[in-house]
C-alpha atoms as a printed R data frame, in Angstrom:
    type eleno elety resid chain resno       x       y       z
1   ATOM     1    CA   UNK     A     1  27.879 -10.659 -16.090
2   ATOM     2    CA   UNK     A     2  25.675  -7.338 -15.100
3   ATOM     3    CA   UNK     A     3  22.257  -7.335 -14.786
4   ATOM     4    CA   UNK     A     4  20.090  -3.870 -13.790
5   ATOM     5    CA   UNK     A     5  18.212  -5.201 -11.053
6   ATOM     6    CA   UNK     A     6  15.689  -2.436 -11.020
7   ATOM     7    CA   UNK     A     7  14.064  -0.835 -14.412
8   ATOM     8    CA   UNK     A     8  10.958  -0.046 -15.524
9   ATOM     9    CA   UNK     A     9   9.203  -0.776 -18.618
10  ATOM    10    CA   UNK     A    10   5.844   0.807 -20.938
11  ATOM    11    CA   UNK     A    11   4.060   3.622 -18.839
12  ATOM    12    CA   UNK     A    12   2.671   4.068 -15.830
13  ATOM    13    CA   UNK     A    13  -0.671   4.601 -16.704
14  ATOM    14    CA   UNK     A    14  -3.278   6.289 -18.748
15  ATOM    15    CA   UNK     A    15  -3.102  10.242 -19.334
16  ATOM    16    CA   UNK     A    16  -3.828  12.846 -17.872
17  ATOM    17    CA   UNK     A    17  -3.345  10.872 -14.454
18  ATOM    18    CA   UNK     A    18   0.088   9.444 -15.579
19  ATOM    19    CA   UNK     A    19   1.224  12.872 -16.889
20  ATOM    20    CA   UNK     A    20   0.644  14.143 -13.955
21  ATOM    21    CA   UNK     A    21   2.439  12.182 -11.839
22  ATOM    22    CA   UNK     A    22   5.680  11.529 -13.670
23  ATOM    23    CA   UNK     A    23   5.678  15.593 -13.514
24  ATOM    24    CA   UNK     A    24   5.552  15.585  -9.730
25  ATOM    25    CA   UNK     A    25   8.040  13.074  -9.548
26  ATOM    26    CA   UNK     A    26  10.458  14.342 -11.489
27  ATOM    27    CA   UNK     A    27   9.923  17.999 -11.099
28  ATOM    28    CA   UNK     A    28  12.608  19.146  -8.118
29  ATOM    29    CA   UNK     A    29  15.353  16.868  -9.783
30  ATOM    30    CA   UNK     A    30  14.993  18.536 -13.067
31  ATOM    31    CA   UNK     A    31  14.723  22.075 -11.493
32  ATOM    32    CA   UNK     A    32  17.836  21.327  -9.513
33  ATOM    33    CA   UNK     A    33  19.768  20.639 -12.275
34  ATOM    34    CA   UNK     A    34  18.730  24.259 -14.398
35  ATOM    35    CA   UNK     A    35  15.893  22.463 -16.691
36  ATOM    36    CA   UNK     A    36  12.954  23.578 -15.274
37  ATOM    37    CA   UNK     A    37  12.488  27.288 -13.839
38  ATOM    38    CA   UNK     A    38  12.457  27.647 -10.343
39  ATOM    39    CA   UNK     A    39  10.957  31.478  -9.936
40  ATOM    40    CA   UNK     A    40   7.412  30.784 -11.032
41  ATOM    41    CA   UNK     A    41   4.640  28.400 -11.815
42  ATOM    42    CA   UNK     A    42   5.639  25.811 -14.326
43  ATOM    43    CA   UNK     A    43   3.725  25.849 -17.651
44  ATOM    44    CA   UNK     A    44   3.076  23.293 -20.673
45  ATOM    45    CA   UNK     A    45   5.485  24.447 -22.320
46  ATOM    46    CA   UNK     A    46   8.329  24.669 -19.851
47  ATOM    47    CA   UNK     A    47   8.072  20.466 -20.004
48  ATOM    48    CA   UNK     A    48   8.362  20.626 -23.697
49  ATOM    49    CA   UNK     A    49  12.538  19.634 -23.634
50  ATOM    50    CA   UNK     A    50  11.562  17.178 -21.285
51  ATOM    51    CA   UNK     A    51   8.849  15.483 -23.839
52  ATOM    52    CA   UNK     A    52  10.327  12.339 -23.525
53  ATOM    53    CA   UNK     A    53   9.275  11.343 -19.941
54  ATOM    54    CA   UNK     A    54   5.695  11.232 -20.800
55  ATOM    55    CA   UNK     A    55   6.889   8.680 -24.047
56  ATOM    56    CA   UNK     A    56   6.442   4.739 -22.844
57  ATOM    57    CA   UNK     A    57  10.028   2.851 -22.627
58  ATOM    58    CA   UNK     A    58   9.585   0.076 -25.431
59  ATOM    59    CA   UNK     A    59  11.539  -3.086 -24.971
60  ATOM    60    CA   UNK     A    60  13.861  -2.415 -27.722
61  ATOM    61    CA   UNK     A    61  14.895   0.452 -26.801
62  ATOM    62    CA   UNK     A    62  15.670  -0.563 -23.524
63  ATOM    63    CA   UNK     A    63  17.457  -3.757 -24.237
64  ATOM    64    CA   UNK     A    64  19.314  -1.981 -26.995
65  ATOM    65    CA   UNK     A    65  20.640   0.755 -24.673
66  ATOM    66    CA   UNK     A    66  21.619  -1.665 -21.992
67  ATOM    67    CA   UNK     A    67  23.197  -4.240 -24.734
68  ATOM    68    CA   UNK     A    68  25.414  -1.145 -25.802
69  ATOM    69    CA   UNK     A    69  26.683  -1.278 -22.114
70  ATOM    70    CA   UNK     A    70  27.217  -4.894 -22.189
71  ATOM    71    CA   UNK     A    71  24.306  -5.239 -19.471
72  ATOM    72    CA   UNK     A    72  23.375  -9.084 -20.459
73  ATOM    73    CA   UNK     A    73  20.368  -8.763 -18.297
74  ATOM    74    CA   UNK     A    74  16.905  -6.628 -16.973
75  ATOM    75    CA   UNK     A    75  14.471  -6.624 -14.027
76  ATOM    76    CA   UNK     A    76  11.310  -4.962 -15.532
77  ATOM    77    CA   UNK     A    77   8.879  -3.923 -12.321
78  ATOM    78    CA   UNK     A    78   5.577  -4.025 -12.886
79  ATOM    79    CA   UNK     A    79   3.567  -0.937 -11.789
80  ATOM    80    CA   UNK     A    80   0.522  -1.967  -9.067
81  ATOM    81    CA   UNK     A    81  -3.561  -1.185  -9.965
82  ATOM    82    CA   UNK     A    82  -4.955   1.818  -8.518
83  ATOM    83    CA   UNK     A    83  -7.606   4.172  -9.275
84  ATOM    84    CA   UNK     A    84  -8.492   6.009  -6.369
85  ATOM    85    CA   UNK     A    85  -5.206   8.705  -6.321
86  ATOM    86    CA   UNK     A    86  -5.486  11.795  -7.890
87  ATOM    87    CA   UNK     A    87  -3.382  10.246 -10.879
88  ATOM    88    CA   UNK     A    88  -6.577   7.934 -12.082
89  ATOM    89    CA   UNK     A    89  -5.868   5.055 -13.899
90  ATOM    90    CA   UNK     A    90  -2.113   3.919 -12.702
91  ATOM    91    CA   UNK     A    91  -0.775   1.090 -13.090
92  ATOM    92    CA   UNK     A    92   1.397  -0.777 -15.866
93  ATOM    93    CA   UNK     A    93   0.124   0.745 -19.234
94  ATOM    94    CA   UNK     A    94   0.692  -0.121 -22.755
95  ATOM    95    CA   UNK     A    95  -0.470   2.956 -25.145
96  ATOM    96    CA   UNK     A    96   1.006   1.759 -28.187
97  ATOM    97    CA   UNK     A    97   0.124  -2.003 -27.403
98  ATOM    98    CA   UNK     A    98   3.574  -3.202 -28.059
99  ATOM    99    CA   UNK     A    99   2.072  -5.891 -26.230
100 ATOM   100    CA   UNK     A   100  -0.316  -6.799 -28.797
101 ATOM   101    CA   UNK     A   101  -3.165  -7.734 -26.168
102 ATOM   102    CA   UNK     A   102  -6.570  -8.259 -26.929
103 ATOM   103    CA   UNK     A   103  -8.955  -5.236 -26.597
104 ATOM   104    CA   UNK     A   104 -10.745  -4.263 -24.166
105 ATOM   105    CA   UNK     A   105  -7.634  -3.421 -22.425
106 ATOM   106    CA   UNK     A   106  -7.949  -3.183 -18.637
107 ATOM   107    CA   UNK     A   107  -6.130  -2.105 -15.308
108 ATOM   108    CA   UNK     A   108  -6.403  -5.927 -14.590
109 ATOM   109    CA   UNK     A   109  -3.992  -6.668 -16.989
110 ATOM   110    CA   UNK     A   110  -0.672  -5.387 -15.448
111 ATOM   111    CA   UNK     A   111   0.669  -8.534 -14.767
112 ATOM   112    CA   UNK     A   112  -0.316  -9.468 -18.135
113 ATOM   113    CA   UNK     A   113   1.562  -6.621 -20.052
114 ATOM   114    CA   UNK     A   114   4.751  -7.233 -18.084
115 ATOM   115    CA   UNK     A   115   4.334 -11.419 -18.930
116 ATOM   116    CA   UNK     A   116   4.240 -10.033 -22.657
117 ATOM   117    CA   UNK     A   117   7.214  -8.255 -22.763
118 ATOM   118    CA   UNK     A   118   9.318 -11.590 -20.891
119 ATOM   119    CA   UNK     A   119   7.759 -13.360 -23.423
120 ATOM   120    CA   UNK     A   120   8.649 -11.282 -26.248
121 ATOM   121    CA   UNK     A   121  12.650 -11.068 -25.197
122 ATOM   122    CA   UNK     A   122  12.729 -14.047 -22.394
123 ATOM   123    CA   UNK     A   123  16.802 -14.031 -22.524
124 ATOM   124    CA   UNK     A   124  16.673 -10.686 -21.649
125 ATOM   125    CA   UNK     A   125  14.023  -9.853 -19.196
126 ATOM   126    CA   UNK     A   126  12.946 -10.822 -15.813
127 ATOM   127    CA   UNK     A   127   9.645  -9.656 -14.783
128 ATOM   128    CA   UNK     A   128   8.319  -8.977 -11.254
129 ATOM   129    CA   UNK     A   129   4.681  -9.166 -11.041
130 ATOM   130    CA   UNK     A   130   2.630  -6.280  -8.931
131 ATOM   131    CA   UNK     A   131  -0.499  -6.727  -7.168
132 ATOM   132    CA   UNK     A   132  -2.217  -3.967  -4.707
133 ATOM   133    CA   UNK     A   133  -4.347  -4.986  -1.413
134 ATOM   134    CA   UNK     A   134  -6.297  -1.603  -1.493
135 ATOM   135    CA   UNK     A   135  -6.952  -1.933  -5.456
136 ATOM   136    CA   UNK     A   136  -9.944  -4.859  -5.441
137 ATOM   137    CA   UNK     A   137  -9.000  -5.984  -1.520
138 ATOM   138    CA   UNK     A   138  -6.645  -8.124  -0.444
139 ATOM   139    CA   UNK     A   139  -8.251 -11.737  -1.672
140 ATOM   140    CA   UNK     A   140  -7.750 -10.307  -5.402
141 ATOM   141    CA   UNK     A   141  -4.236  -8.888  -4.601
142 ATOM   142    CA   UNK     A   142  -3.578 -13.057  -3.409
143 ATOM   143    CA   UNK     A   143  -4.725 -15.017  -6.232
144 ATOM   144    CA   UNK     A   144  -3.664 -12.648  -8.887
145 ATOM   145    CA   UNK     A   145  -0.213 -12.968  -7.011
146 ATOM   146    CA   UNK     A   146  -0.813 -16.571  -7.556
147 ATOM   147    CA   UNK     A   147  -2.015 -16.272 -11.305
148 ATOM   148    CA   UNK     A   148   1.441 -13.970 -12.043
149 ATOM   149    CA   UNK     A   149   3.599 -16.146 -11.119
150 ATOM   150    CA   UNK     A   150   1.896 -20.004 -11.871
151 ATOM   151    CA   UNK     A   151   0.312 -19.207 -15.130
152 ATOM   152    CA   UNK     A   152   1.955 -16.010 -16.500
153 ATOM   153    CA   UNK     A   153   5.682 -17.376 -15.456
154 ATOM   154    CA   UNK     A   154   7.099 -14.170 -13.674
155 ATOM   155    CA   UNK     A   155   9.818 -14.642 -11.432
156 ATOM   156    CA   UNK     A   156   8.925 -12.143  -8.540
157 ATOM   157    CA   UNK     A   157   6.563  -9.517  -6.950
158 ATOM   158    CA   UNK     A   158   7.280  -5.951  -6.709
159 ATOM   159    CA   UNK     A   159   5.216  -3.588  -3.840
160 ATOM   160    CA   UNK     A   160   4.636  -0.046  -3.715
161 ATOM   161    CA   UNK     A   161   2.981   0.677  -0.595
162 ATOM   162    CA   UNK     A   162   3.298   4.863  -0.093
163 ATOM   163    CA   UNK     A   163   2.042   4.961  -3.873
164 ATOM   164    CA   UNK     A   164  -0.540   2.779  -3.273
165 ATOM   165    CA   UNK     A   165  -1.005   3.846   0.464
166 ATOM   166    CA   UNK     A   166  -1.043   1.039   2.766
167 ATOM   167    CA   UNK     A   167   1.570  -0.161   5.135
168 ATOM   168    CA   UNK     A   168   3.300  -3.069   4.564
169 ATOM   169    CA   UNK     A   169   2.521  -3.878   7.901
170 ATOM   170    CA   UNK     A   170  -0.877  -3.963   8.045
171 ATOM   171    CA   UNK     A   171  -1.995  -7.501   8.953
172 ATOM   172    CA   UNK     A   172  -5.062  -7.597   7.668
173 ATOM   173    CA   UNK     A   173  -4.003  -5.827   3.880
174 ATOM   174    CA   UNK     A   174  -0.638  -7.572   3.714
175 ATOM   175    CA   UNK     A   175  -0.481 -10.736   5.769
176 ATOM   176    CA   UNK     A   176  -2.541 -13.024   3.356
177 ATOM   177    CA   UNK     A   177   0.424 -11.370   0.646
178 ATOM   178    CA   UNK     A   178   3.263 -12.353   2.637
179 ATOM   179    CA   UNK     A   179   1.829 -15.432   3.047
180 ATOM   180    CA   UNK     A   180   1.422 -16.050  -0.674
181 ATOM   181    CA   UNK     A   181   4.671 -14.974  -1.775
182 ATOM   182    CA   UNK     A   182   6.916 -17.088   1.035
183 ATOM   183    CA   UNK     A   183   4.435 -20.072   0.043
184 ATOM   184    CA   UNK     A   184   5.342 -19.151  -3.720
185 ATOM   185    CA   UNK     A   185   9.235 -19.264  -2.247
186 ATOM   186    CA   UNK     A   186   9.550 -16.160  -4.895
187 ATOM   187    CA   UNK     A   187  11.502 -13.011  -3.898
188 ATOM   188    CA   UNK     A   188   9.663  -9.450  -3.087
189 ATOM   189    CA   UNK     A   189  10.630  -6.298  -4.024
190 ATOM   190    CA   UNK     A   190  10.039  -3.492  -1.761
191 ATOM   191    CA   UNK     A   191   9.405   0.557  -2.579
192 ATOM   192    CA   UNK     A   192  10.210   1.385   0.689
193 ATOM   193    CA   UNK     A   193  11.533   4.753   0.791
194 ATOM   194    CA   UNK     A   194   9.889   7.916  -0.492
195 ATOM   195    CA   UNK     A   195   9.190   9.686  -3.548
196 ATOM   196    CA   UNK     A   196   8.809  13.384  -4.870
197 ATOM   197    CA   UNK     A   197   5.377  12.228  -6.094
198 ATOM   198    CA   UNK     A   198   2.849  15.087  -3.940
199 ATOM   199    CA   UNK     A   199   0.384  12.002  -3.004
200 ATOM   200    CA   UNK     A   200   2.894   9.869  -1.601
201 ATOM   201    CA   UNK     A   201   2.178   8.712   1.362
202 ATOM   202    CA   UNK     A   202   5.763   9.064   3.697
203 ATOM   203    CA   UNK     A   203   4.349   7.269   6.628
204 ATOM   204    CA   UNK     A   204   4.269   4.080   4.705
205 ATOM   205    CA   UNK     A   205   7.706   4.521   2.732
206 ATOM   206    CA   UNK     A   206   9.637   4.058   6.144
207 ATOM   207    CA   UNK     A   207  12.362   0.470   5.872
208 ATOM   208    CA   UNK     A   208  11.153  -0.584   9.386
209 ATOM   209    CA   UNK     A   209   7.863  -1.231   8.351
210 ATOM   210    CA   UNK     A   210   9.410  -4.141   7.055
211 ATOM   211    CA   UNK     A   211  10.876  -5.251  10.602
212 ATOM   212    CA   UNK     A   212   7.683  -7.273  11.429
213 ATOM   213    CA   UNK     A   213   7.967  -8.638   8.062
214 ATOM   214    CA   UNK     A   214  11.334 -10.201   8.475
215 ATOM   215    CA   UNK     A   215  10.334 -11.296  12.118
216 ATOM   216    CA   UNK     A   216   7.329 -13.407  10.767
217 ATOM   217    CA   UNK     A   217   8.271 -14.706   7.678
218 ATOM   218    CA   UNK     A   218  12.173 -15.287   8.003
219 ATOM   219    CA   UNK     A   219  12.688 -17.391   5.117
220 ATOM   220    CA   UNK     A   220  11.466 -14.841   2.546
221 ATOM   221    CA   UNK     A   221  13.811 -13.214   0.431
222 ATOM   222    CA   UNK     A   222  13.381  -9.405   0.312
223 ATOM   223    CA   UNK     A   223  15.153  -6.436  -1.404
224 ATOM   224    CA   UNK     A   224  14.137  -2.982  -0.054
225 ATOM   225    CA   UNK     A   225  14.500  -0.674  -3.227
226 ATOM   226    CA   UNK     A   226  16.947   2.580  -3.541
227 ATOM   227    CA   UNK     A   227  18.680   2.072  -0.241
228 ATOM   228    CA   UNK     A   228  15.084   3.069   1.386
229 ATOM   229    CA   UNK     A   229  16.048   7.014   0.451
230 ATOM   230    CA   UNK     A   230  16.070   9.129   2.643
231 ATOM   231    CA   UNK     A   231  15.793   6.688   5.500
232 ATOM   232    CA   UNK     A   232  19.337   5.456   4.377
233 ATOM   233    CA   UNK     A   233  20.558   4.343   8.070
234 ATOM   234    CA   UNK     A   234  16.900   2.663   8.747
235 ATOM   235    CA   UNK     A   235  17.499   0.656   5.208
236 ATOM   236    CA   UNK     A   236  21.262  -0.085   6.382
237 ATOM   237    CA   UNK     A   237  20.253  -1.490   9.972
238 ATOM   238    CA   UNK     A   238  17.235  -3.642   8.730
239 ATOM   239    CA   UNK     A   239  18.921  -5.430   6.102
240 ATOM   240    CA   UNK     A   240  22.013  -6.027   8.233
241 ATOM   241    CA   UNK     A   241  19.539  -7.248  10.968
242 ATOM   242    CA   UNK     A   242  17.364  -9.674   8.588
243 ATOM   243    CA   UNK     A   243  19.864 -12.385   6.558
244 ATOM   244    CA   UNK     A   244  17.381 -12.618   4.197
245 ATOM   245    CA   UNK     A   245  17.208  -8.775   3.330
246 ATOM   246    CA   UNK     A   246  18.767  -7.117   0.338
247 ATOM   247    CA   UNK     A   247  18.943  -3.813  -1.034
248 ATOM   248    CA   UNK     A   248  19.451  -2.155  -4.398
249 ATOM   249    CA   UNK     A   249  21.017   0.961  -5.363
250 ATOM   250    CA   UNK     A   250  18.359   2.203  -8.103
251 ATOM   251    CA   UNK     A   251  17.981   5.692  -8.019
252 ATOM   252    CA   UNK     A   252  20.152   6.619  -4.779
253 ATOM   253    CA   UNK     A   253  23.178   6.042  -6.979
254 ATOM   254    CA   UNK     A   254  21.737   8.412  -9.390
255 ATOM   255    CA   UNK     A   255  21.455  11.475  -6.717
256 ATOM   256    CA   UNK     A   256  25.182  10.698  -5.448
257 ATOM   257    CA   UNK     A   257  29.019  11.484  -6.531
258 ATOM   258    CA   UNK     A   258  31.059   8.607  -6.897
259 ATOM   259    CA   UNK     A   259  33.056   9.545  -3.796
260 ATOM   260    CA   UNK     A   260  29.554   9.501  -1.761
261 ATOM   261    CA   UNK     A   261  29.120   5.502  -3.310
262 ATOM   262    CA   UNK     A   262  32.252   4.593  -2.032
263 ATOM   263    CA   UNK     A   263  31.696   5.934   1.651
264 ATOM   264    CA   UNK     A   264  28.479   4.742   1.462
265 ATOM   265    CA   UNK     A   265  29.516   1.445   0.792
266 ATOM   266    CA   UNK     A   266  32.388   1.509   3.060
267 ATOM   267    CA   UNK     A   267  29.932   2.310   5.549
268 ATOM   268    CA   UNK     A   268  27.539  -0.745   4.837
269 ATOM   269    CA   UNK     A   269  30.756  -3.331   5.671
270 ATOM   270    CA   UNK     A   270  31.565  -0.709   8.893
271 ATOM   271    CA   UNK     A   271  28.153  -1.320   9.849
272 ATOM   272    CA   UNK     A   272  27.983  -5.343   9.467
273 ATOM   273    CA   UNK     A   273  26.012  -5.311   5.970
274 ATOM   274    CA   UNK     A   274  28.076  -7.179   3.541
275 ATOM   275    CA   UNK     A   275  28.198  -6.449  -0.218
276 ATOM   276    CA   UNK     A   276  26.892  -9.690  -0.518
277 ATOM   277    CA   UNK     A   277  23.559  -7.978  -0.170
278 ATOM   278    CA   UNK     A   278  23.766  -5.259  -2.328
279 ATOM   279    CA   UNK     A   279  22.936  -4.865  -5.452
280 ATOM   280    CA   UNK     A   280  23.147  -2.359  -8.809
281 ATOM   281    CA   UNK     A   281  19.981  -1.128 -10.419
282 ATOM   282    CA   UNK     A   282  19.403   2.253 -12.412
283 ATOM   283    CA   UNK     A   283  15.698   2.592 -12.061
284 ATOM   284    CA   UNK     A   284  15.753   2.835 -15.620
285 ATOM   285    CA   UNK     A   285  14.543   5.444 -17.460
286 ATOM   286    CA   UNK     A   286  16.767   7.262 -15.006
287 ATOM   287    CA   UNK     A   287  17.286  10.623 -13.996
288 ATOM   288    CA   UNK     A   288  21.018  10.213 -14.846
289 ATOM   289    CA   UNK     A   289  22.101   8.597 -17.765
290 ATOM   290    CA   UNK     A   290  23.059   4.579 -17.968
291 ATOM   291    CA   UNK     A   291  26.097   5.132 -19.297
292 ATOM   292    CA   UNK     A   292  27.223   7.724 -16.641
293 ATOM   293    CA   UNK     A   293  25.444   5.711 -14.148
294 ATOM   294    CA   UNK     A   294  27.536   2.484 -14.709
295 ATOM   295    CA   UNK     A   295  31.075   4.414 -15.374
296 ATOM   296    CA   UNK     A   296  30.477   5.864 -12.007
297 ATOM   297    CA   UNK     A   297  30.168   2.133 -10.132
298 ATOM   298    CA   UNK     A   298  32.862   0.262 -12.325
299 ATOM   299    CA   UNK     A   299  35.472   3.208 -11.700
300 ATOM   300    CA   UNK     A   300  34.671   3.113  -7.691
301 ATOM   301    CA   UNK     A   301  38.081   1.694  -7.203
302 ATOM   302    CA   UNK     A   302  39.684   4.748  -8.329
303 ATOM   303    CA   UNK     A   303  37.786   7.016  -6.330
304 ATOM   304    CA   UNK     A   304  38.571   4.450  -3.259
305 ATOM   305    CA   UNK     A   305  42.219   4.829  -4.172
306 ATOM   306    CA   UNK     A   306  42.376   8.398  -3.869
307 ATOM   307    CA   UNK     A   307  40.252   8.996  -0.712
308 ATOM   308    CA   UNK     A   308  42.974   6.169   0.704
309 ATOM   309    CA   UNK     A   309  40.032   3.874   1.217
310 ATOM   310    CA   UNK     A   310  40.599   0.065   1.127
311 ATOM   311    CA   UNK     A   311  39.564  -1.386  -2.742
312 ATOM   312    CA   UNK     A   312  36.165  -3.000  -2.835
313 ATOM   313    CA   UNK     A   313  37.283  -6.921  -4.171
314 ATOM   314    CA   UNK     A   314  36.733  -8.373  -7.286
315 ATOM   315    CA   UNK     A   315  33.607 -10.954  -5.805
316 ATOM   316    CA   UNK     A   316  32.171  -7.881  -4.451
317 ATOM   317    CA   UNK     A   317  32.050  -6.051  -7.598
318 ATOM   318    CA   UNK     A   318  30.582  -8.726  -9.098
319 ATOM   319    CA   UNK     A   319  28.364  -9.539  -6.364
320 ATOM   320    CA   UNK     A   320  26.513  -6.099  -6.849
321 ATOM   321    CA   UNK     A   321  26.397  -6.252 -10.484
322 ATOM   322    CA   UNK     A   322  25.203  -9.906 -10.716
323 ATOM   323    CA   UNK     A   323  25.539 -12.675  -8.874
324 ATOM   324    CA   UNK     A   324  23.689 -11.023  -5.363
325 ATOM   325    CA   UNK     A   325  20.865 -10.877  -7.545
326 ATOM   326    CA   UNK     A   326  20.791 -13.995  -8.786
327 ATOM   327    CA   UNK     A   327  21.160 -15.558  -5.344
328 ATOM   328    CA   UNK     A   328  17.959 -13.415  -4.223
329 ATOM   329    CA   UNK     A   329  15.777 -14.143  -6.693
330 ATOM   330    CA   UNK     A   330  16.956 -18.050  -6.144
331 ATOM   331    CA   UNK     A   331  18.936 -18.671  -9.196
């Protein structure tokens, strides 16, 4: 079994505002690589190869790319309400209303729009719900935590605290949250690392935010997303530290050679984290493509054998492509 622990699903907001920001975050990455121009201002029409990142992902397309992979299964994140960055309305966004939810259609309804989709492909999809202290305050952020997952039947919540900027350590945003979700007993997803996005907030991207966290509520499962990049080390330590504490490798695994998975990994067992708590996510639509991305992890072994590095197991390839997962998120 595989499942892509970390994708994403729709849009992430209304235009301009979410035009805008998928060009910040992908600009650097896509000038590294040759496809944007690097000697001058960007205009309109240097984005116009790159047309397709300002297209929502529709669930069909996305199950039918991973299905080609033989990927049985796929975490879709919801994006948290905001409206007070520079990118406007952001948040999970529906422009084509694949969802087919009633008009008028409002930032509210994030959790709604990622219910829909489950509910359209349920043996596909498992939805994290997202919720936002700073959005409507933090006794919203609580019961429409509570209303995601006991009436709308998602499975987890995702956080996104240096897009949203707050820390997840603020006690009087995020306690009442933590609270919620270890009362829920449902797993939390983490956006702790940072971003290319300009208004990103660093200060609140760093993994031992999350130390305080694990202190106070250590029964509550928690994945910190893409290996908490760049704060790789921090990420390493804290979820070695915390035996409730997982990672993923969305995106990180997308800005690294095979050979720098392997020592990477290597590294995590050196260090005391066990493979046990890692697991394989895309961050899909990714910057490189699934197909490369999941060649590069099932052919690890290869690249172990020629650096003379011991083979990573057959349970911990399968841990990381499945069955960690499943244990964090309690199935």
């Amino acid at each position: 079994m595989i499942i892509d622990c970390h994708t994403h699903i729709l849009y992430t907001g209304a235009d301009p505002g979410a035009r805008l920001f998928m060009k910040e975050m992908c600009r650097s990455y896509f000038q590294s690589v040759g496809r944007l121009p690097v000697d001058r201002q960007l205009t309109d029409s240097d984005w116009d190869d790159l047309s397709f990142l300002f297209e929502p992902t529709l669930p069909e397309v996305s199950i039918a790319e991973h299905e080609a992979l033989g990927i049985d299964k796929i975490v879709i994140l919801a994006v948290a309400p905001s409206n007070y960055t520079r990118y406007e309305i952001r948040g999970l966004w529906d422009p084509t209303n694949v969802t087919g939810l009633p008009e008028p259609h409002t930032l509210d309804q994030v959790n709604d729009r990622l219910a829909a989709v489950v509910n359209l492909y349920p043996d596909r999809f498992i939805g994290f719900a997202a919720v936002n202290p700073r959005y409507k305050g933090t006794e919203w952020a609580v019961d429409e935590l509570d209303r995601a997952i006991t009436e709308l039947g998602l499975s987890g919540l995702k956080l996104y605290p240096g897009y949203d900027r707050y820390s997840p350590d603020d006690r009087d945003l995020m306690w009442p949250i933590w609270e919620k979700a270890a009362e829920l007993d449902i797993p939390v997803m983490v956006h702790q690392a940072s971003s290319a996005v300009t208004a990103f907030k660093m200060a609140y991207g760093r993994p031992f935010l999350l130390d305080d966290v694990g202190l106070e509520f250590p029964d509550l499962r928690l994945l910190i997303c893409h290996v908490g990049k760049p704060w790789v080390d921090e990420c390493t330590f804290l979820v070695m530290k915390h035996p409730n504490f997982y990672t993923d490798l969305s995106y990180y695994n997308s800005v690294t050679t095979r050979r720098e998975m392997v020592e990477f990994l290597h590294r995590c067992k050196r260090w005391g984290l066990p493979l046990a708590k890692v697991c394989w996510g895309t961050d899909y639509p990714c910057f490189e493509s699934l197909d490369s991305l999941l060649e590069k992890f099932l052919t690890m072994n290869e690249e172990a054998k020629a650096l003379g590095m011991a083979p990573f197991t057959e349970q911990e390839m399968d841990g990381m492509l499945a069955s960690n997962f499943l244990r964090f998120i309690g199935d």
